[in-house]
N, C-alpha and C positions, 0 to 999 in steps of 0.2 A: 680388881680384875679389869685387865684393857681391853671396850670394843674397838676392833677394827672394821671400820667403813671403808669398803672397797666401792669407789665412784670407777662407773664403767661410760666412759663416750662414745656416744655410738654414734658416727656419722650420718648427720644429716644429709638425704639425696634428695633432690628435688625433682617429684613427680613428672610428666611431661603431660601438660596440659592437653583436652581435649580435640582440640584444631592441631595442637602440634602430633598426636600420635594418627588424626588425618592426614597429615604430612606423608608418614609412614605407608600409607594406603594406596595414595596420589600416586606416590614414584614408584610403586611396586605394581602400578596398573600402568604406565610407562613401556616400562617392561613386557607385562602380561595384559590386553587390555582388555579387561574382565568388569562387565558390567557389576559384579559381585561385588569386588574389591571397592567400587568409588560409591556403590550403595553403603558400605560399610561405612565410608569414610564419612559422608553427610550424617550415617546416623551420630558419629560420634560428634560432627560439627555440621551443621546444617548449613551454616552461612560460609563454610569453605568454596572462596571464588572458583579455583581450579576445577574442583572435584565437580561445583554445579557444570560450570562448562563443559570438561569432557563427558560427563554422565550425557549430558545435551547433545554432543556431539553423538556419541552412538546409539543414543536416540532417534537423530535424525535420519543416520543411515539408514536404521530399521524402518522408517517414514512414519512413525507416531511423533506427528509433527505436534498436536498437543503437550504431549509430555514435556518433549526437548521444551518447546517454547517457553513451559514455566522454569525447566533450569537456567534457560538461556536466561531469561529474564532476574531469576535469582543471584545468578553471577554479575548480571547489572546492576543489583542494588548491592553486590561486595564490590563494585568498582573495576569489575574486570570489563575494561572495554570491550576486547578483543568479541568477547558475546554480541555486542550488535551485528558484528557479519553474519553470525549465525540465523539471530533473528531475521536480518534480512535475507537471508538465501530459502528459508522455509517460506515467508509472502512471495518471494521472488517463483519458487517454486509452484505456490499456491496459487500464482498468478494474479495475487494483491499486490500491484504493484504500486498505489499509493504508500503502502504501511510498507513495501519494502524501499523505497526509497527515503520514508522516513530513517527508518535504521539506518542505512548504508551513510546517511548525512551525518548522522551522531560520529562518525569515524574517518569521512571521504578527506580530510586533512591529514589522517595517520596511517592508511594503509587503502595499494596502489587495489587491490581486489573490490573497495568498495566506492574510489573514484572510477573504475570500470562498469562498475553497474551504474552508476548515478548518470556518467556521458551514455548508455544505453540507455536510462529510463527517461531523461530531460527531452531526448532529440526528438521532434516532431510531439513535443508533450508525452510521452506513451503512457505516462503512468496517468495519465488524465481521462485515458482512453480503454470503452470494452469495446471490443470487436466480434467477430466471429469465435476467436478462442478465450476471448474474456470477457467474464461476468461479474462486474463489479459489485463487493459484497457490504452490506452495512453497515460493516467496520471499515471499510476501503472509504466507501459513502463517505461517512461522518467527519472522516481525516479532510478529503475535499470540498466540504462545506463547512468549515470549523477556522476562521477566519485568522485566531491565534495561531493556531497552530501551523497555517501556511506562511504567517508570516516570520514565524521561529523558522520554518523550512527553508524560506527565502532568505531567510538572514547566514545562514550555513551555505546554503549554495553560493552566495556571495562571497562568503569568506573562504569556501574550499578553490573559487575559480580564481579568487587574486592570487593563490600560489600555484595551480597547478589549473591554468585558462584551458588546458583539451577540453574539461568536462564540457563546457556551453563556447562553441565559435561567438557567439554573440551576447553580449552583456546584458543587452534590451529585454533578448528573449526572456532571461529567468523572471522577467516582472511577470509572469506568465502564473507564476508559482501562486501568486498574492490574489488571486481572481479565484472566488469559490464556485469554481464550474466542472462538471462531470461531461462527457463526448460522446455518447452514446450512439455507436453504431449497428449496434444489434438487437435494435429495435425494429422486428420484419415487418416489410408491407408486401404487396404482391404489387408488381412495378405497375406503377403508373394509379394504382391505389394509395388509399389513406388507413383501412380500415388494418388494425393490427393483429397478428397472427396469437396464435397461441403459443409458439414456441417464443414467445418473448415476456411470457407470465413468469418467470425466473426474475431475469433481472427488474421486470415492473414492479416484481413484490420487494426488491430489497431497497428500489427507489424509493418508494413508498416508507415502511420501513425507516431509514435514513431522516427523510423529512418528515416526518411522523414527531422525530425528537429534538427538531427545532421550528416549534410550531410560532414562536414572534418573527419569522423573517420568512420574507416575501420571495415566493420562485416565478422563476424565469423560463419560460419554454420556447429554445427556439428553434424552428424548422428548418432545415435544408435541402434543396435539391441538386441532384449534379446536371451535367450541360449539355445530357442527352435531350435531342427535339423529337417531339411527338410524329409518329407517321403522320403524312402527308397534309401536314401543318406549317405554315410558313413558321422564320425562326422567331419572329416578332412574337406571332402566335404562342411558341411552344415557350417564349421567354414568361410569357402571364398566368400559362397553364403547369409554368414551373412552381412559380409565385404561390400559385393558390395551392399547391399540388404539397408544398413547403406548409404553408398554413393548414390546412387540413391535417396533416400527419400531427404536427403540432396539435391540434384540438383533440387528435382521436388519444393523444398522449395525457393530455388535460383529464381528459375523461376518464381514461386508468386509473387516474391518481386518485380524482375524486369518490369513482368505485372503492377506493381500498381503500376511503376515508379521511384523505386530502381535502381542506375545506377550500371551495371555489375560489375563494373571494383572497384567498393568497396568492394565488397563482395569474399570471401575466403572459401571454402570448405573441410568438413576436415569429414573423415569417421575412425569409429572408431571399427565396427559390434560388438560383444557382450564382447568387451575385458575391459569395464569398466562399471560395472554394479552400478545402484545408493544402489543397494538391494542386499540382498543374497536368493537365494530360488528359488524356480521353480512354484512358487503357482501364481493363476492368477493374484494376486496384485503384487508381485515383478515383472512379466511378465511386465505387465502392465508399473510399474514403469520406470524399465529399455529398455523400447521402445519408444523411444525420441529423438526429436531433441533439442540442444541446442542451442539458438543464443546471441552475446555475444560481443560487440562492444572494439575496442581497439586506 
């Protein structure tokens, strides 16, 4: 008796891997752009660059700049560049503009959105700078006292200006980058005093804070006053009582720091009253401008 074996082939298909049926998700939120769809897509592949990005993206729209910021940054370590603009447009927003100028340098060679920002944040220093609307935070801090890492900044701006010179009119300036100093303008006195308000316990705490966590190097406090003359004081007069007026703000700044447990004996004070003005002009914003302390680690 004959057995017959009947051999059946059955064609091998080949699955479509995890990332690739994210693929599927990606272009179908394209289309439809459903925060649903690109959550599905990372659950099937986490490190899909696309899907972290635009998930970041309508993130950010929605202003939970936290969340975005961990995809933005997830798409960064898949290699999607295009995510630094993101991260810099949320600090840019946030009004960190140290850490949004970092980002925006990772890409100011590749795209014309983030040499815009960077000729906005270089001119007159800004990202070096709190003012009335900015309060420099202690991640902001850290970036401009962190010595490597401005000179990584420096070496990018160098490289984005030799192809595309708008960003900085002057080459000099960006040595500017390599200098670990903060601008602090919104640090209140009541004019013509030293002693410091209360509304400037915000950014004192995150000075603090900042320097707090590079306790081997030595700060720099330096005062400034603008070129207004005291009533009925000759200018000679009002040039010495600028002087001290410089110094003093500077010491009551000292004192902050020490209060929030700054050890004295790091800190260095330096008065300079109206002999170095960031501005030229006597109008309320140059006033303004050139009425500062600057502090500045070495």
């Amino acid at each position: 008796m004959k057995i017959f074996i009947f051999l059946f082939f059955i064609p091998i298909i080949a699955l479509a891997t995890p990332c690739e049926q994210a693929d599927e998700y990606v272009i179908e939120a394209y289309h439809y752009p459903q925060q649903m769809l690109l959550e599905k897509a990372l659950d099937l592949c986490p490190t899909h660059p696309t899907a972290n990005n635009n998930l970041a993206v309508i993130l950010e729209g929605q202003q939970k700049y936290a969340q975005a910021l961990k995809y933005y940054q997830r798409a960064i370590k898949a290699n999607h560049k295009a995510a630094w603009l993101g991260v810099g447009s949320i600090y840019y927003q946030q009004k960190q503009f140290p850490l949004s100028l970092e980002a925006y340098l990772q890409v100011c060679n590749e795209h014309p959105i983030a040499r815009k920002r960077v000729t906005e944040l270089l001119q007159d220093n800004r990202y070096k700078t709190a003012d009335e609307e900015v309060i420099l935070n202690q991640p902001s801090l850290q970036l401009l006292y962190d010595s490597d890492r401005l000179q990584t900044l420096y070496k990018q701006a160098t490289s984005c200006r030799q192809n595309f010179r708008s960003i900085s009119t002057n080459k000099e300036k960006l040595r500017v980058i390599q200098v670990p100093f903060a601008n602090f303008q919104n640090l209140h006195f009541q004019t013509g005093e030293h002693d410091l308000s209360l509304i400037s316990d915000t950014q004192l705490n995150e000075i603090a804070k900042a320097l707090a966590n590079i306790p081997k190097k030595a700060i720099n406090i330096k005062g400034h006053a603008d070129t207004q003359t005291f009533a009925s004081k000759p200018k000679s007069e009002s040039y010495q009582l600028n002087w001290e007026l410089s110094k003093n703000r500077a010491e009551s700044v000292k004192r902050a720091m020490i209060e929030r447990g700054i050890n004295s004996t790091r800190i260095n004070i330096y008065a300079y009253g109206n002999r170095k003005p960031l501005v030229k002009g006597n109008n309320s914003e140059a006033l303004a401008k050139n009425r500062r302390v600057e502090i500045g680690v070495e």
